[in-house]
C-alpha positions as CSV (number, residue, x, y, z in Angstrom):
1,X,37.7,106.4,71.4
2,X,36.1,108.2,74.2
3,X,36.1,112.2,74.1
4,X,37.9,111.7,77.8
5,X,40.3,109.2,76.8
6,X,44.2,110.1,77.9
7,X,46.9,108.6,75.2
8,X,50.1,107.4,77.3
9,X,53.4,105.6,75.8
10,X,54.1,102.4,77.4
11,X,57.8,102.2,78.7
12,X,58.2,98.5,80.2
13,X,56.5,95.7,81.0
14,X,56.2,94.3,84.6
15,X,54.5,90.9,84.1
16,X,51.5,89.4,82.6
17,X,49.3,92.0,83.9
18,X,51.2,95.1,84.8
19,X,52.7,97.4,82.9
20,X,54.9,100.9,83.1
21,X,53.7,103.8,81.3
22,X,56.3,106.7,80.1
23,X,55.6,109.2,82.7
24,X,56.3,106.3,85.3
25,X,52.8,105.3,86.3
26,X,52.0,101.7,87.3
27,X,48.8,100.6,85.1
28,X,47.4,97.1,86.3
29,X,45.1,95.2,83.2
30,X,41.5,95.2,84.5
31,X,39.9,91.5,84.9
32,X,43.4,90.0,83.9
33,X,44.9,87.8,86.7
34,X,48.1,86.4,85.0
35,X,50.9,84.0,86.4
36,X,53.9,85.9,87.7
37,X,56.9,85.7,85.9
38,X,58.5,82.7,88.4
39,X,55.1,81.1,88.2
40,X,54.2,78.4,85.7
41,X,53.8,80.1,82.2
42,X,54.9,83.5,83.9
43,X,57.2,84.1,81.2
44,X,54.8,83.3,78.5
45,X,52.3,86.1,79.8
46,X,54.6,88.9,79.9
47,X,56.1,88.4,76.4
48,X,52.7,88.6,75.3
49,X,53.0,92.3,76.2
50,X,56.0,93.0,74.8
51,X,54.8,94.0,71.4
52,X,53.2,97.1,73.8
53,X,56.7,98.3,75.1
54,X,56.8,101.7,72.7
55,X,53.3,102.1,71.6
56,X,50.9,104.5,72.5
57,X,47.6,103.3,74.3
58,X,44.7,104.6,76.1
């Protein structure tokens, strides 16, 4: 990991390719364009973030 990397806790997910972090900052995924959730496969993309909700990124 970089020497400059910041550690945050991600609180909830948004959709495919946004996500809350703890301290209540919007993060959007970088180069990922996913469906929204009332779009075909919307639903599919944001349970594939799921398993982030509570673990600590950077």
């Amino acid at each position: 990991m970089p020497a400059n990397a910041v550690e945050h806790r991600v609180e909830r997910i948004v959709d495919g390719d946004t996500v809350y972090l703890k301290d209540g900052t919007k993060v959007r995924l970088h180069g990922i364009d996913s469906p929204e959730r009332d779009q075909p496969y919307g639903k599919q993309a944001t349970h594939n973030l799921d398993k982030l909700i509570g673990r600590t990124v950077s």
